[in-house]
C-alpha positions in Angstrom: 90.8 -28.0 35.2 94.0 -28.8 33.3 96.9 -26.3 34.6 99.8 -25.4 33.2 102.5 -23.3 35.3 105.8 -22.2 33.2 108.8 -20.3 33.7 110.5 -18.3 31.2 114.0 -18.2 31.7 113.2 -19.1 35.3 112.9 -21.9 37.4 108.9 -22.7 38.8 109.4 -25.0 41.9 106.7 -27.5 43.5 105.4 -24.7 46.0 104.7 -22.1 43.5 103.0 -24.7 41.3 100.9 -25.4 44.3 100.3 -22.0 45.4 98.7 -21.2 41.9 96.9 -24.3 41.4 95.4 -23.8 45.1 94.7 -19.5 44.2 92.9 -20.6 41.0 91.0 -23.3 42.0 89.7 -21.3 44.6 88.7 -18.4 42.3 87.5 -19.8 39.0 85.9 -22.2 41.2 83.5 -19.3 42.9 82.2 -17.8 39.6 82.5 -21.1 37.2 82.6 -24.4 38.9 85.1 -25.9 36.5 87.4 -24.1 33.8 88.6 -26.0 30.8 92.3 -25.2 31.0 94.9 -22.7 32.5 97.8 -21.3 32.2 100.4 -19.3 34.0 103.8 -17.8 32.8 106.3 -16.6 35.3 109.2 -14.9 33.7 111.4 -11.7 35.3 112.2 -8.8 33.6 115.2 -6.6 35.0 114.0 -6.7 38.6 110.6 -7.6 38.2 109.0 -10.7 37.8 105.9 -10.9 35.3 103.2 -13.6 35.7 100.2 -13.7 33.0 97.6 -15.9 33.6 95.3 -17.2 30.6 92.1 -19.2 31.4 89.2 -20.8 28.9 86.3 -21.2 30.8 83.7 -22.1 28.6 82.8 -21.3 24.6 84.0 -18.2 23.3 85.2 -16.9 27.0 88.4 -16.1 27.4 90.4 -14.7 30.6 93.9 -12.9 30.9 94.9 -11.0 33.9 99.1 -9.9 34.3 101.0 -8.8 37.5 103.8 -7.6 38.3 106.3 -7.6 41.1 109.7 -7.9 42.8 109.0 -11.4 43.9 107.7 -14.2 41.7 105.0 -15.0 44.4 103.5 -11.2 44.8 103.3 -11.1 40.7 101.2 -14.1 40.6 98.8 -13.0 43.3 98.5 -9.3 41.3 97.5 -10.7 38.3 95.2 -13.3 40.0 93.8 -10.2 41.9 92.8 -8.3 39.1 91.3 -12.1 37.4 89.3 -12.3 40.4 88.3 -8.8 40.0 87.6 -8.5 36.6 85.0 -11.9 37.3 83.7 -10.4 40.0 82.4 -7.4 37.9 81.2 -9.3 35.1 79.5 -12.3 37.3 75.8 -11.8 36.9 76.7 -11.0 32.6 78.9 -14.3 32.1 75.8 -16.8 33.8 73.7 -14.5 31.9 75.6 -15.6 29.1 76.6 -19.0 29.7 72.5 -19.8 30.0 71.7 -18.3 26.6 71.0 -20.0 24.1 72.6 -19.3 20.8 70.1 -19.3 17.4 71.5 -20.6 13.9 71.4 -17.0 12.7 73.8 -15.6 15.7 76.6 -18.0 14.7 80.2 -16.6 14.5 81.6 -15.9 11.5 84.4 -17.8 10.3 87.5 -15.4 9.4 91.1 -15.6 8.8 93.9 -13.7 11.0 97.4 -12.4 10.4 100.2 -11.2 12.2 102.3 -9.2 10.4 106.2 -8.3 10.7 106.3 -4.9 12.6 109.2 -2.0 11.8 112.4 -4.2 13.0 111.3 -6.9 10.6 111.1 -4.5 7.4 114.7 -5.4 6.2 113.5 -9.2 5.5 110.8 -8.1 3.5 112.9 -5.4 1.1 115.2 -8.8 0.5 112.4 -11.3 0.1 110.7 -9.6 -2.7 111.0 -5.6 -2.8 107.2 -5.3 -3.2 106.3 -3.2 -0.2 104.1 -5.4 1.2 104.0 -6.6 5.1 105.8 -9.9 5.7 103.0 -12.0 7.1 104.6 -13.8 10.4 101.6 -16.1 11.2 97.9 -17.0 9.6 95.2 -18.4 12.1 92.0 -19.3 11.7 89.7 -17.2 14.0 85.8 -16.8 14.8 83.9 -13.3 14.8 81.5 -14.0 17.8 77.8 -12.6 17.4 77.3 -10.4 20.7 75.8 -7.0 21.9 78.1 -4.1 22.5 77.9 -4.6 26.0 78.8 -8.4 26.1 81.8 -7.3 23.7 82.9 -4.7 26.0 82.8 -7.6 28.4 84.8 -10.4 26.4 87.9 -7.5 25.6 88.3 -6.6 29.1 88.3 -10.4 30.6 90.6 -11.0 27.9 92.9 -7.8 28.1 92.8 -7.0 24.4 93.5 -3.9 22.9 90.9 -4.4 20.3 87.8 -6.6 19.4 85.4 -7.5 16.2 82.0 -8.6 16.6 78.7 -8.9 14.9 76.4 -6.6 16.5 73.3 -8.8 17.6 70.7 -5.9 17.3 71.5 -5.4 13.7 73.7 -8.2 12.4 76.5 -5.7 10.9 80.2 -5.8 11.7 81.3 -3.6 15.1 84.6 -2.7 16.4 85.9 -1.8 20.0 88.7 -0.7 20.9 90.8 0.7 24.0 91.3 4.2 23.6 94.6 6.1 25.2 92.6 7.9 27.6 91.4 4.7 28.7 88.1 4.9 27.4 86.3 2.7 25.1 85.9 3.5 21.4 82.9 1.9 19.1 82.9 1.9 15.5 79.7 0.7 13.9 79.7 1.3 10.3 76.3 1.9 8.8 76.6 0.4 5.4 77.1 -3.4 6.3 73.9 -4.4 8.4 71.6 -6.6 7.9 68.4 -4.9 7.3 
């Protein structure tokens, strides 16, 4: 596994690095065998310090855990607490879905995405053309995986996102999730764009 431990604005010594690379060896070990790559950013916020750990460990499944703390050590192990619980829930579902076997048909879509300037950023835009529309701050190329509702519900929550576009695999139409406020999750599944 290729690890990567930084500090923002603060200082990661040799024992920390060792204390994360033993912690997440041991854990992605358990459920995976090998991960592809990690990564883990310390930085401290006030009093607290903030560690988010990212992992890739294997096509199309992505991990993101965060913790926080008074102590840079205590962060780390929250967040790698709640990876190791989020794994732990989704075990039998991520073999499951390592061993399938993905048809032509079931491919991801290819798709472009933007990030665009939020509220503070508006002042740029009036000056840069006057035209009302949303300064673009970045353009990636993405992939729109092919999964079932549950497997998406799945992929959000190991990756902490707020939101999260798939192809539905019973119909072949384009499905939303999202996290609602009250912590539930929302599904939008338009009927007009399935494959029938």
């Amino acid at each position: 596994m290729q690890l990567s431990v930084k500090g923002q604005q603060l200082d990661v010594g040799d024992a920390l690095r060792t204390h994360v690379d033993e912690s997440l060896s041991r854990i992605l070990d358990k459920y995976f065998g090998d991960a592809i790559d990690c990564s883990v950013t310390l930085s401290r916020e006030a009093h607290l310090y903030r560690a988010v750990v990212s992992a890739h460990v294997g096509r199309g499944i992505k991990l993101e855990a965060q913790g926080e703390a008074s102590e840079p050590y205590p962060a780390f192990d929250a967040a790698a607490e709640r990876l190791s619980t989020r794994l732990r829930r989704y075990k039998r579902r991520l073999r499951d879905h390592n061993n399938k076997v993905v048809h032509m048909d079931g491919a991801p879509l290819p798709a472009q995405q933007y990030i665009l300037a939020g509220d503070g950023e508006d002042q740029q835009g009036e000056e840069s053309g006057g035209d009302n529309q949303p300064v673009v701050v970045a353009e990636m190329t993405t992939e729109i995986p092919t999964l079932t509702v549950s497997e998406a519900v799945m992929h959000m929550d190991l990756g902490d996102l707020p939101a999260m576009m798939f192809r539905n695999s019973a119909h072949g139409g384009l499905n939303m999730i999202y996290r609602r406020s009250d912590a539930n999750i929302g599904w939008i599944d338009p009927r007009g764009n399935r494959k029938a």
